[in-house]
C-alpha positions as CSV (number, residue, x, y, z in Angstrom):
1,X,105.0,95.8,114.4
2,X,102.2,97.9,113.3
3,X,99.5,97.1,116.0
4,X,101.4,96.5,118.8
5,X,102.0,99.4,121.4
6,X,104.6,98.0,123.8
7,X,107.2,100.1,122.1
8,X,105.4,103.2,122.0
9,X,104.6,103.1,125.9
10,X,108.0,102.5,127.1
11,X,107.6,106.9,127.5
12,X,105.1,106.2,130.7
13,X,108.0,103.9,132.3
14,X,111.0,106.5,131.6
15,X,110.1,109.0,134.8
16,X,113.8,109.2,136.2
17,X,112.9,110.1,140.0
18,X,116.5,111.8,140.7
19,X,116.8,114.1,143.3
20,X,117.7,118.0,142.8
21,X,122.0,118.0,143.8
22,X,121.9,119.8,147.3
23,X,123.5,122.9,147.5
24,X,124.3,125.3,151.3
25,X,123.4,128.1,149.7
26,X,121.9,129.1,146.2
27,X,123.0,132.6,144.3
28,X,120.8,135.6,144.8
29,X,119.5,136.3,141.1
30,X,120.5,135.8,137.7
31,X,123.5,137.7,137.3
32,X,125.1,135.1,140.3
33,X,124.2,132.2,138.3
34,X,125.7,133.4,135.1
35,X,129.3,134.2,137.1
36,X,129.1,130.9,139.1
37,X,128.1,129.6,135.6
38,X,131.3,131.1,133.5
39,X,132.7,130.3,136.6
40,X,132.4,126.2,136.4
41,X,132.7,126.5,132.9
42,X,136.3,128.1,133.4
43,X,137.4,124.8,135.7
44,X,135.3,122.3,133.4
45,X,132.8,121.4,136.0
46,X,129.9,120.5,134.4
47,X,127.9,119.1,136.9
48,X,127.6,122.8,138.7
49,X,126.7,124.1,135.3
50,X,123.5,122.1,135.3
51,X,122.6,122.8,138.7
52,X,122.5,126.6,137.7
53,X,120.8,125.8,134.6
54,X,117.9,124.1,137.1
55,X,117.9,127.2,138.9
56,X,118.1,129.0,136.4
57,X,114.4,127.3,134.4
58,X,113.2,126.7,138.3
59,X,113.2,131.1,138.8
60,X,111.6,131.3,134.7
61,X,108.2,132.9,134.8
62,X,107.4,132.1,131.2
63,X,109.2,130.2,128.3
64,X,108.1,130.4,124.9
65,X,109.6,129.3,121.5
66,X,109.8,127.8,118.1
67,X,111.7,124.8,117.4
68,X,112.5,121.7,115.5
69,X,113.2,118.2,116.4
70,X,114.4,115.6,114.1
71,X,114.6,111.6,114.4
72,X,117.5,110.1,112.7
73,X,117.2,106.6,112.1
74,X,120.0,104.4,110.8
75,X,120.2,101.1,109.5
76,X,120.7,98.2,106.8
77,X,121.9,100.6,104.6
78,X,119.6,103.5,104.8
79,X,119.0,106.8,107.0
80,X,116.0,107.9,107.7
81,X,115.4,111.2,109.3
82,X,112.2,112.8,110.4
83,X,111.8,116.4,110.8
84,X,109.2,118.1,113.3
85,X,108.6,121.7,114.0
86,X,106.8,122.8,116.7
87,X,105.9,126.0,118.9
88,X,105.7,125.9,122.9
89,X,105.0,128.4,125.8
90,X,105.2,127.5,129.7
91,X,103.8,129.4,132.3
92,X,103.5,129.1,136.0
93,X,102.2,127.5,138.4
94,X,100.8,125.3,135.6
95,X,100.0,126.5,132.3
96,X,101.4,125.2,128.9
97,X,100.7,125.0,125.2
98,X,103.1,123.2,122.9
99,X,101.9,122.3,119.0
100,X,103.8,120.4,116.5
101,X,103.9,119.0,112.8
102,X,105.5,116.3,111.5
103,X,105.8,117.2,107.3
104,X,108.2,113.8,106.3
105,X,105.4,111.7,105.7
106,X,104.9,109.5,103.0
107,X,103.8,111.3,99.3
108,X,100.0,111.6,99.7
109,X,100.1,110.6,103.2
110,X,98.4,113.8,105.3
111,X,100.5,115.9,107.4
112,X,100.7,114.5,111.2
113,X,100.1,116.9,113.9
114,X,99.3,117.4,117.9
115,X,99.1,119.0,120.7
116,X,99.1,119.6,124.8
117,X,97.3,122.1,126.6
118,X,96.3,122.9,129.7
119,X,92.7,125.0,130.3
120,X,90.2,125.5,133.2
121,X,89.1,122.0,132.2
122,X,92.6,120.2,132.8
123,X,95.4,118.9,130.9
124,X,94.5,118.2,127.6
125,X,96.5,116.2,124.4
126,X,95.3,116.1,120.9
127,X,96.8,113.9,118.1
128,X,95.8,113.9,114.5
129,X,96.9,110.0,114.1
130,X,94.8,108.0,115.4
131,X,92.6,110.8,115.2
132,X,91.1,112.4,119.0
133,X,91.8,114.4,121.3
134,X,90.9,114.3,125.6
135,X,91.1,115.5,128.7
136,X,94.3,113.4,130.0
137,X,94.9,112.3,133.8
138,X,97.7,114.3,134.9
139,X,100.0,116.5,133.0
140,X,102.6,114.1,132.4
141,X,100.3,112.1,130.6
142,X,99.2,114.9,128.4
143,X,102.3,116.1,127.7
144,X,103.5,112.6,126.5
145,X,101.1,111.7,124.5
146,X,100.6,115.3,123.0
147,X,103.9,116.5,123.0
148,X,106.5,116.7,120.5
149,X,107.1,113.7,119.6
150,X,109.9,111.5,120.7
151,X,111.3,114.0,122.9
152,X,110.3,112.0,126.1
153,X,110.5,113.4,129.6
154,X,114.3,115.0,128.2
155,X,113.0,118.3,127.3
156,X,112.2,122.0,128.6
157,X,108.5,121.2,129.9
158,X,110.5,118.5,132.5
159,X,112.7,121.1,133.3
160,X,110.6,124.6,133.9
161,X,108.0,122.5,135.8
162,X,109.6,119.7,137.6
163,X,113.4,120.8,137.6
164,X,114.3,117.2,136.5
165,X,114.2,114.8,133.4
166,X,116.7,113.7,130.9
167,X,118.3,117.4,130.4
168,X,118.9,118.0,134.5
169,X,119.5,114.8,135.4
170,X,122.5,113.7,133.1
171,X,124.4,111.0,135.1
172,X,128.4,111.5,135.2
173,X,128.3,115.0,132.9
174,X,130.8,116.2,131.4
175,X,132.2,119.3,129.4
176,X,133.2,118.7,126.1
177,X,133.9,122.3,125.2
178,X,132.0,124.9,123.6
179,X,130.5,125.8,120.2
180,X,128.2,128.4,118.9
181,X,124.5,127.3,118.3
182,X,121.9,129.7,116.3
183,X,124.7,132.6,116.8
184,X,125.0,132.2,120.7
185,X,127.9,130.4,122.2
186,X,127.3,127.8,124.2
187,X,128.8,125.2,126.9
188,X,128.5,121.4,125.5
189,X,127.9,118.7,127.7
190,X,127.0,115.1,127.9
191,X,126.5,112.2,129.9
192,X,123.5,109.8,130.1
193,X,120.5,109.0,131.6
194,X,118.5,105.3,131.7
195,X,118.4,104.5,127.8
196,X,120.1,107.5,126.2
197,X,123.2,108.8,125.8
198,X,122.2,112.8,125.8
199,X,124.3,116.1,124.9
200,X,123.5,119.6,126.0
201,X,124.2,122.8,124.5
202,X,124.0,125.3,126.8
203,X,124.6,129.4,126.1
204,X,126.7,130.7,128.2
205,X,125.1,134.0,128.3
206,X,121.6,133.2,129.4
207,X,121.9,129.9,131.0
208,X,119.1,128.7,128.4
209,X,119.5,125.0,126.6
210,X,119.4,125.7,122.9
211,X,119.7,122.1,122.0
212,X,119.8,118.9,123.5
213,X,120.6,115.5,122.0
214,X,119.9,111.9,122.9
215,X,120.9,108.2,121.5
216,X,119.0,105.4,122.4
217,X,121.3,103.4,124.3
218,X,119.3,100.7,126.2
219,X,121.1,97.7,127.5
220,X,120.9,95.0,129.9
221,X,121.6,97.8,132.8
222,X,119.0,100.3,131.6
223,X,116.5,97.4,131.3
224,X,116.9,96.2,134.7
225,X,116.2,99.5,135.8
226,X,112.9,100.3,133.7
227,X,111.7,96.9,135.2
228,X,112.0,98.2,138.7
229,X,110.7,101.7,137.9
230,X,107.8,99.5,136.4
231,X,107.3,97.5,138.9
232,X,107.0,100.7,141.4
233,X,104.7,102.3,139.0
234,X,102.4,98.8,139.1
235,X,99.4,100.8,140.6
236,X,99.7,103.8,138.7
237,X,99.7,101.7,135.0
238,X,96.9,99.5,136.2
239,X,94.8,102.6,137.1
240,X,95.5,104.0,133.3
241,X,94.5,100.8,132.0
242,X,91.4,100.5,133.8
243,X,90.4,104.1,132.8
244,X,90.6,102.9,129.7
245,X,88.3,99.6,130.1
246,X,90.6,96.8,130.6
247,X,90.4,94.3,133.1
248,X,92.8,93.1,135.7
249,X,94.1,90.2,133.4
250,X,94.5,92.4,130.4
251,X,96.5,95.0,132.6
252,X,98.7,92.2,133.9
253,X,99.4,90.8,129.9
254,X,100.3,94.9,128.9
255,X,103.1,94.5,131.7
256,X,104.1,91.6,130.7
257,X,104.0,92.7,127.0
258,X,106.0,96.2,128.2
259,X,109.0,94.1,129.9
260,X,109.2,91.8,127.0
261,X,109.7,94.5,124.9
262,X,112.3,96.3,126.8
263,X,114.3,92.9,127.4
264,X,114.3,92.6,123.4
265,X,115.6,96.1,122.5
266,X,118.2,95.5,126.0
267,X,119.3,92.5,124.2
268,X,120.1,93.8,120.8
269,X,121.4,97.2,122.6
270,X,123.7,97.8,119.4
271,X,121.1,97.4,116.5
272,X,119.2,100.6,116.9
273,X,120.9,103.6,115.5
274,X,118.4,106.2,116.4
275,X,119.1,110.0,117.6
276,X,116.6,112.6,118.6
277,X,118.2,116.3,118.3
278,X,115.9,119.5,119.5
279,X,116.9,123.3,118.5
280,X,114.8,126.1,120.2
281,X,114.8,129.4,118.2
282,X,113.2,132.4,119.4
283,X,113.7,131.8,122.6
284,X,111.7,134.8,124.9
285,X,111.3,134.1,128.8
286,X,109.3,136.1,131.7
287,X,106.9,137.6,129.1
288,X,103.3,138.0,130.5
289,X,100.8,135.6,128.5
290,X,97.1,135.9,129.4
291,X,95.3,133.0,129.4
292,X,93.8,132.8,126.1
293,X,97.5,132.1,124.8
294,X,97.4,128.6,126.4
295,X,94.2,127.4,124.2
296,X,94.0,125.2,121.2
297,X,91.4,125.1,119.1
298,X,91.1,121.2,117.9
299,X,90.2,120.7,114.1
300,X,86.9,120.3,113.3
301,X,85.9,116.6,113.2
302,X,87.9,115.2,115.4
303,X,86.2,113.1,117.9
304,X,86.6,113.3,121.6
305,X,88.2,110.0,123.5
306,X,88.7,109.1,127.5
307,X,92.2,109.1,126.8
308,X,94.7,109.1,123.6
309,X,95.9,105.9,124.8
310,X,92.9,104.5,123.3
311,X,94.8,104.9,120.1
312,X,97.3,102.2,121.5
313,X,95.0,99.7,122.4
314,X,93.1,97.0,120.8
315,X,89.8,98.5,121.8
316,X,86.6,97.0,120.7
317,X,84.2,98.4,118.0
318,X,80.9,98.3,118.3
319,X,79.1,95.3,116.6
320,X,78.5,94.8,113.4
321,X,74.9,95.1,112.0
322,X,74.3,92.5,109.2
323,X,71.3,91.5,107.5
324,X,71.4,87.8,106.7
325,X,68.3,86.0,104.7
326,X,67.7,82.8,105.0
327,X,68.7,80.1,102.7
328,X,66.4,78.8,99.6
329,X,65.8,75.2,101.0
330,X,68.1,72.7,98.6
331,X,71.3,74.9,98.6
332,X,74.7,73.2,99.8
333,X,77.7,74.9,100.8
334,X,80.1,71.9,99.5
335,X,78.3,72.1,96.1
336,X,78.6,76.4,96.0
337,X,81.9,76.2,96.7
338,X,82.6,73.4,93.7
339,X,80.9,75.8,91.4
340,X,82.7,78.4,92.5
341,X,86.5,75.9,91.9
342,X,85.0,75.3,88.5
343,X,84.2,79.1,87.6
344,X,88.0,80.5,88.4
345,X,89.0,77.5,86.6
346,X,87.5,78.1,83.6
347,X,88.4,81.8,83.7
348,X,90.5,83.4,81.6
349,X,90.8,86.8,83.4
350,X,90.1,89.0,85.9
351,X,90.3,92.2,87.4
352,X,88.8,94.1,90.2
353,X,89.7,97.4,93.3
354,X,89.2,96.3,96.5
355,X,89.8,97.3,100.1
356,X,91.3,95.4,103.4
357,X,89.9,96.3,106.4
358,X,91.0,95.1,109.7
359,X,88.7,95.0,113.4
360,X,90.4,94.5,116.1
361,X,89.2,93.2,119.2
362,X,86.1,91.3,120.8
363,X,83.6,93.3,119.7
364,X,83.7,93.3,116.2
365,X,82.5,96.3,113.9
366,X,83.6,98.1,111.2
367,X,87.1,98.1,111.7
368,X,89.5,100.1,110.1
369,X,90.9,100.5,106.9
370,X,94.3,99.6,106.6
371,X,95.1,99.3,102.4
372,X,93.4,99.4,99.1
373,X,94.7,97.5,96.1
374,X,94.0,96.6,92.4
375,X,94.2,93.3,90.9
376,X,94.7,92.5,86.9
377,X,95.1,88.9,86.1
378,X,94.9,86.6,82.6
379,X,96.0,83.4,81.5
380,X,98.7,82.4,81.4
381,X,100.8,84.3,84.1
382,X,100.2,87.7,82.9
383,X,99.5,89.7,86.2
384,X,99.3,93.5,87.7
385,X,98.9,93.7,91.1
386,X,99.2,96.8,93.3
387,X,98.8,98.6,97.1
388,X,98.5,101.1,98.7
389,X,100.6,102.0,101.8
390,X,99.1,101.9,105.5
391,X,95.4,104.1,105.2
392,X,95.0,107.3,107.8
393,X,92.1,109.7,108.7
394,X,92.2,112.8,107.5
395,X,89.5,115.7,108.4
396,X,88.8,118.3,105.8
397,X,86.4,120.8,106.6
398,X,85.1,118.3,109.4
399,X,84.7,115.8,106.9
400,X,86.6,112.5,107.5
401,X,88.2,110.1,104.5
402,X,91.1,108.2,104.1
403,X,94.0,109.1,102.8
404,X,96.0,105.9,101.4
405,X,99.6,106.9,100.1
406,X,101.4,104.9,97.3
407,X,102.9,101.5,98.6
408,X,103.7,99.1,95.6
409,X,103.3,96.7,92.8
410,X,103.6,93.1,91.6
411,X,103.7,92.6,87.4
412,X,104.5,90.1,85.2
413,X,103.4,91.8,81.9
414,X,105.4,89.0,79.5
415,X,109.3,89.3,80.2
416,X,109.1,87.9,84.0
417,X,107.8,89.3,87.3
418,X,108.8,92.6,88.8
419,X,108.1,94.1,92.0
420,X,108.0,97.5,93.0
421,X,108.2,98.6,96.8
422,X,107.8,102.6,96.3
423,X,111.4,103.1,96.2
424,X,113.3,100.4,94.0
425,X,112.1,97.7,91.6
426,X,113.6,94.2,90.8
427,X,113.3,91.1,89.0
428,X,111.6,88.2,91.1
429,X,112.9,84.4,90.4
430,X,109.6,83.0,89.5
431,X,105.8,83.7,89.6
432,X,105.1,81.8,92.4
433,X,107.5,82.9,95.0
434,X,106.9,86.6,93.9
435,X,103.0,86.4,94.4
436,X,103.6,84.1,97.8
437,X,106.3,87.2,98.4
438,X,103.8,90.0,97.9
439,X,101.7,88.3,100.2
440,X,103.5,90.3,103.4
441,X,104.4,93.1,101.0
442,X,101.2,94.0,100.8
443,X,100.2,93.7,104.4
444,X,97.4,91.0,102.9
445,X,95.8,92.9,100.2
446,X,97.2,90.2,98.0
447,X,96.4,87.1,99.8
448,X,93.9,84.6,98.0
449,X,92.6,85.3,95.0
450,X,95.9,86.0,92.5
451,X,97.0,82.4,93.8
452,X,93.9,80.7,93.2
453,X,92.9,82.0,89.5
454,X,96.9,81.2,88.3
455,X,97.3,77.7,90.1
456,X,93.8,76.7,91.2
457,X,95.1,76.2,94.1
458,X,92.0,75.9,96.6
459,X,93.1,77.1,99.9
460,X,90.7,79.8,99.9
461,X,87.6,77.8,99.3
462,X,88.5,74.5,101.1
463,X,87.0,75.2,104.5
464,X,86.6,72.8,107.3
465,X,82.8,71.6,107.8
466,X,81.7,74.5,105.7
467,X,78.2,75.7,106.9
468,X,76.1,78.2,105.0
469,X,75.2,80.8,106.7
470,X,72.4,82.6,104.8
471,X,72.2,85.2,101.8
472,X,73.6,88.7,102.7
473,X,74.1,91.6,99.4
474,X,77.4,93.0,99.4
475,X,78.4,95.5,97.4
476,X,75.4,95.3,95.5
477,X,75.6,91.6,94.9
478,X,73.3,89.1,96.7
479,X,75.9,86.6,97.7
480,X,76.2,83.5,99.7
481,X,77.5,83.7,103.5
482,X,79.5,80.3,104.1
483,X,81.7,79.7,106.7
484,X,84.0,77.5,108.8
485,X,87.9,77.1,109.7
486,X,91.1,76.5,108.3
487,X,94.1,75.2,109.1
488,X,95.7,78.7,109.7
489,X,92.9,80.5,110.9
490,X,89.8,79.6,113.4
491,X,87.0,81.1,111.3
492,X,87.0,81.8,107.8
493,X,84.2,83.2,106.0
494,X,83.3,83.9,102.4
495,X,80.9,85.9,100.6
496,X,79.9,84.8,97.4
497,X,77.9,86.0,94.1
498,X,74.8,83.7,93.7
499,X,74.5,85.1,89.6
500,X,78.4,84.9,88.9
501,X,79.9,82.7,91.4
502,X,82.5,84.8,92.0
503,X,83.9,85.6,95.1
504,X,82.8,89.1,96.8
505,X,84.3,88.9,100.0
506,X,86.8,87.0,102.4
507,X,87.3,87.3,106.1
508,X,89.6,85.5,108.5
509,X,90.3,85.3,112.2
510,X,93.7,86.4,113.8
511,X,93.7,83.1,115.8
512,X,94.6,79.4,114.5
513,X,92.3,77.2,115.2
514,X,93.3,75.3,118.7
515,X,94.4,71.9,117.7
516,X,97.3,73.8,114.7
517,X,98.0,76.8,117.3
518,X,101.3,74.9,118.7
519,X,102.5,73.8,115.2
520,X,102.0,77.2,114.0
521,X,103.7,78.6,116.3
522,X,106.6,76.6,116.0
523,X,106.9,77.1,112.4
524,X,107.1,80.7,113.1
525,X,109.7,80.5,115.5
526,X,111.6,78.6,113.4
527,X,111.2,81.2,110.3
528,X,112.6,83.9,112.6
529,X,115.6,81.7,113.5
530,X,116.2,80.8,110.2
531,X,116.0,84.6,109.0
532,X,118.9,85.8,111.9
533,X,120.7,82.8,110.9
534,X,120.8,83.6,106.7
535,X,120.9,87.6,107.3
536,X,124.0,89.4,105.6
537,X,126.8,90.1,109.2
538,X,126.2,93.4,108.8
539,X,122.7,93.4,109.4
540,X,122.4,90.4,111.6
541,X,121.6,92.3,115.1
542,X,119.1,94.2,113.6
543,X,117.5,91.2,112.1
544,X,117.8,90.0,115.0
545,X,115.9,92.4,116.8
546,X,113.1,92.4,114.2
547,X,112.5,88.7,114.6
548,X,112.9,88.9,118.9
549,X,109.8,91.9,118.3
550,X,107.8,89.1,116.2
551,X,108.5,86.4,119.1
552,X,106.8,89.3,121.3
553,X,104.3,89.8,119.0
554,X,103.4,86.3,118.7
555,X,103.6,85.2,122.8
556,X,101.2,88.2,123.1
557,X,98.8,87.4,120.0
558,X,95.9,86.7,122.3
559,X,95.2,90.2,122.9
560,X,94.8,91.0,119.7
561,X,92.2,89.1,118.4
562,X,90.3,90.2,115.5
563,X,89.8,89.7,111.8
564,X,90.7,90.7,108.5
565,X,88.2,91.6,105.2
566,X,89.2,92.1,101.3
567,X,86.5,93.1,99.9
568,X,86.6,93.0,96.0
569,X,84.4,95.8,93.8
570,X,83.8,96.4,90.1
571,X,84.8,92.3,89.3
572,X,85.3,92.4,85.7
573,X,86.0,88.9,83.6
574,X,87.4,87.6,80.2
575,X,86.6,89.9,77.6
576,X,86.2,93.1,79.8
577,X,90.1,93.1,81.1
578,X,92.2,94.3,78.5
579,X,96.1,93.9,78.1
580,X,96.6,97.1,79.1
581,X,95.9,96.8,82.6
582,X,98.8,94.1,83.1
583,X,101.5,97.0,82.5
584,X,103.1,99.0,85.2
585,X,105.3,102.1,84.6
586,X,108.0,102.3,87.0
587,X,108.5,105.9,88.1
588,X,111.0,108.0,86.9
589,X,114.9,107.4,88.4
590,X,113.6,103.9,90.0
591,X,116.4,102.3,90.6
592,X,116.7,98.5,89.5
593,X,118.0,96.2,92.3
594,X,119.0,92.3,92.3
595,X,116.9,91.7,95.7
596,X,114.8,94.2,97.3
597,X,116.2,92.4,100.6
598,X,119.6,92.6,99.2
599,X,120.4,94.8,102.6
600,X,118.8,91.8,104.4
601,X,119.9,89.0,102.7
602,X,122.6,87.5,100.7
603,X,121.7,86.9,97.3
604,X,123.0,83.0,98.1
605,X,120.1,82.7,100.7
606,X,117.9,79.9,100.2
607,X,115.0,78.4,102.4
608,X,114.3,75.0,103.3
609,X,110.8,74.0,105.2
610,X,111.5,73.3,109.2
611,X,111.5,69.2,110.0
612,X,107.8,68.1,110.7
613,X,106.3,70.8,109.3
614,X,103.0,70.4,107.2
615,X,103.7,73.5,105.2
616,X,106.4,76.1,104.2
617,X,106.7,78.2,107.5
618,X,105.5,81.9,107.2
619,X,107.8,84.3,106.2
620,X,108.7,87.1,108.9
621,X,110.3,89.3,105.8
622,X,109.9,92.2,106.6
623,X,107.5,92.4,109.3
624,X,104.4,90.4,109.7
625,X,101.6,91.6,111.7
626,X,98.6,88.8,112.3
627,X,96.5,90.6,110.9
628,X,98.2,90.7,107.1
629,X,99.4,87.3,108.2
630,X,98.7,84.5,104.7
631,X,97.9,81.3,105.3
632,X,101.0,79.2,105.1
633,X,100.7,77.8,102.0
634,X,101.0,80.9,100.2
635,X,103.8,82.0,101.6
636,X,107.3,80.5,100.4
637,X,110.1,79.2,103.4
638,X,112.1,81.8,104.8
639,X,115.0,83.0,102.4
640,X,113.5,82.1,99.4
641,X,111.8,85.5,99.2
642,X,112.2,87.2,95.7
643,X,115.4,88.4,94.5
């Protein structure tokens, strides 16, 4: 669910507006709060242990330290866990500066960072992916968006400032003993809040928390209750989306999108195994700061936004500048696109680099790079295809580029094809389902060509009332510009080689065309049903969840419309690919599977195409965004995927 940031705004609906517990009369200092403190702890009461620990952070001049969080994610077999360190101070009435980095990325993939501050100027949050940084709204906003990451409203910024938030506010606490964390002994209590189940460590000699704990636990109550805090906060989350451009209709279809989203996790409560756990280390409080301890100084080439929200939305680009020619008279677009059928046909390899870029929204532009990928093909089914994972910005020395991290490979270099998805490698049942197959692998970067020099098979070129646009040069080639639709996408456009015939470029539309929209959409449905239905038991709910996500996807598709451009470079034919260039090495230790969905689907699992359908429906395996969506007839019926 790449492009879609329902999920990752469910943090602006999570404010828990809980009321400090009353008290008749509050302890003098701190050494009254520790004995009230040992105190409850003596009689197990952990509900007046937090109170004094809100006292406690509500009297704090300053808080500084260094810390870690880490984001453990279980499921279908595998554990995940993502480590962040990150350094904070808090100051009153209203000064902060909390950093982070995140070092478990992918290998090559740059290091993620960010930030939130507050200056003279305001509250400010910095993020290094999507790359920006601005001058946020409010502080919540800031610290959300700049703060550690997945840490919420749960943590010590909530607390010092606002004396609530997941830590304070635990519902029905209680104390499960006591253990010693980074050498200090401390209380341990739990309890929950709306979506988490959260535990607190607590020392019992400064009153401090030196590590709290939550697990997403969002079911049908929880829901019900973001809803309503939703639907209070209507005003507030229309006046962040205007800020950020978007009109009264959008704002209403991000609501909608937002409570779609939470009733999907609500309804597969159990299928996501995901804890965040936060240490603080070097803890040091009421220690002056001046103010020049509360800047951040924002790496150099990072460009300046309203809001980092931007980074969530499908913003438009500014509009693309092309230089189209006009058209000898006596060319035909129905008789350039034969020649072009005839030249792959009589082909007997090919191989090229090339780039997917994707633009999203109604402006157009240049978009953004998403993969890069190779292609080596020849006659007959000899093939070595390979991506890259998802692209990023990085800035060195204020220079952008993007950094594209391994992702994986197709082959079939003589003994059968192979695929390779950066961790394990397996044998595929037959060419065509392991091309159609790499199709969502990829995210796209595979889509067209590979299927139509092996089979011939036309989809690419076989456009509806194909027009010819006009000559434009692309990468150094003067090409063609011939468009028109299909039946899985509303536009369609390709650029073509006027010397080689060859094609240079291809771009197609998010959006069906109109009159295939509903049978499209049905098919998908279908797919997703299909894949719960044929998913192993012990992976069914999560499954399940995956495909509800793609159902939200798909409802909400309108809003992000856009396109999707491979761009081929350095086309090389016949003579000039050599056999070489078919072989992959599989790394080192590589383990062989049977299936590389053997934790999704039993090996038995077998696809049949949904009643009235004009083509195999898509595949939903793994995830399928619209933009690296194929057009149906590459893509083989759900549970025939390669094994």
């Amino acid at each position: 669910m790449r492009r879609y940031p329902g999920p990752s705004l469910l943090a602006c609906l999570l404010v828990v507006a809980t009321a400090l517990s009353a008290r008749t009369a509050e302890p003098d200092g701190v050494d009254d709060l520790l004995r009230e403190a040992t105190g409850a702890g003596q009689r197990g009461d952990a509900a007046a242990i937090l109170r004094d620990v809100r006292l406690r952070y509500r009297r704090l001049r300053s808080f500084s330290a260094t810390g870690e969080t880490v984001v453990l994610v279980k499921g279908l077999g595998q554990e995940v866990a993502t480590p962040t360190t990150f350094t904070m101070l808090l100051a009153r009435p209203n000064r902060y500066r909390i950093s982070w980095m995140q070092t478990a990325q992918a290998q090559g993939a740059p290091v993620l960072s960010g930030a939130a501050w507050r200056t003279a100027e305001g509250p400010h949050a910095y993020r290094s992916a999507p790359p920006g940084y601005a001058v946020e709204r409010n502080d919540g906003t800031a610290l959300g968006l700049g703060g550690v990451p997945s840490t919420g409203d749960a943590g010590i910024p909530s607390l010092f400032f606002k004396g609530k938030g997941g830590i304070a506010d635990i519902r029905t606490p209680t104390l499960e003993g006591s253990e010693p964390v980074e050498g200090a002994e401390c209380w341990i209590v739990s309890g929950s809040s709306i979506g988490n189940a959260i535990t607190v460590w607590i020392s019992q000699d400064s009153l401090l928390v030196l590590r709290h704990r939550s697990v997403l636990k969002l079911g049908p109550d929880d829901e019900k209750a973001l809803e309503e805090q939703a639907a209070k906060n209507r005003h507030k989350i229309d006046a962040m989306w205007s800020k950020l451009g978007l009109d009264a209709q959008h704002s209403a279809e991000m609501r909608s999108m937002m409570v779609d989203v939470m009733r999907a996790f609500a309804q597969h409560a159990g299928a996501v195994d995901m804890s965040t756990t936060v240490t603080y280390r070097n803890v040091i409080v009421d220690a002056a700061a001046a103010s020049a301890d509360f800047e951040f100084q924002v790496p150099a080439g990072i460009p300046r936004w309203d809001s980092l929200l931007q980074g969530l939305l499908p913003a438009s680009s500014p509009r693309e500048v092309r230089n189209i020619r006009p058209v000898p008279p006596g060319e035909d677009a129905n008789a350039i696109l034969a020649k072009v059928v005839a030249r792959y046909r009589d082909l007997q390899a090919i191989a090229a680099e090339g780039s997917l870029v994707e633009r999203v929204g109604t402006g157009g532009g240049e978009g953004t790079l998403r993969q890069t990928f190779t292609l080596a093909m020849r006659h007959p089914d000899r093939y070595r295809l390979t991506w890259s994972g998802t692209c990023s910005t990085s800035f060195d020395g204020g220079a952008s580029r993007a950094v594209c991290p391994p992702g994986g490979a197709l082959w079939n270099a003589g003994d059968g094809p192979y695929q390779y998805n950066g961790s394990a490698y397996a044998r595929q049942r037959d060419d065509f389902l392991a091309l159609a197959g790499a199709v969502g692998a990829s995210g796209g970067a595979t889509s067209g060509l590979p299927s139509f020099f092996r089979t011939g098979d036309r989809w690419i070129v076989e456009l509806v009332n194909p027009v010819l646009e006009g000559l434009e040069s692309i990468e150094g080639e003067d090409c063609w510009v011939i468009s028109g639709s299909s039946r899985t996408s509303a536009r369609r456009v390709l650029w073509i080689s006027r010397e080689r015939s060859l094609i240079v470029q291809h771009r197609w539309s998010q959006e069906p065309p109109p009159e295939h929209a509903a049978e499209m959409q049905r098919d998908e449905e279908w797919a997703l049903e299909r894949m719960k239905d044929t998913a192993r038991p012990e992976a069914r709910e999560q499954i399940g969840l995956v495909a509800d996500m793609q159902k939200v996807a798909a409802k909400h598709r309108g809003m992000f419309s856009g396109d999707t451009t491979l761009t081929y470079r350095n086309i090389r034919v016949d003579s000039a690919v050599s056999a070489s260039e078919l072989v992959f090495t599989v790394p080192d230790g590589t383990p062989l599977k049977a299936s590389l969905l053997e934790d999704w689907l039993p090996p038995e699992s077998s696809g049949t195409v949904p009643p009235g359908s004009a083509a195999p429906a898509r595949s939903a395996m793994p995830a399928v965004s619209p933009a690296a969506s194929a057009p149906a007839s590459e893509v083989p019926p759900l549970g025939s995927a390669p094994r």
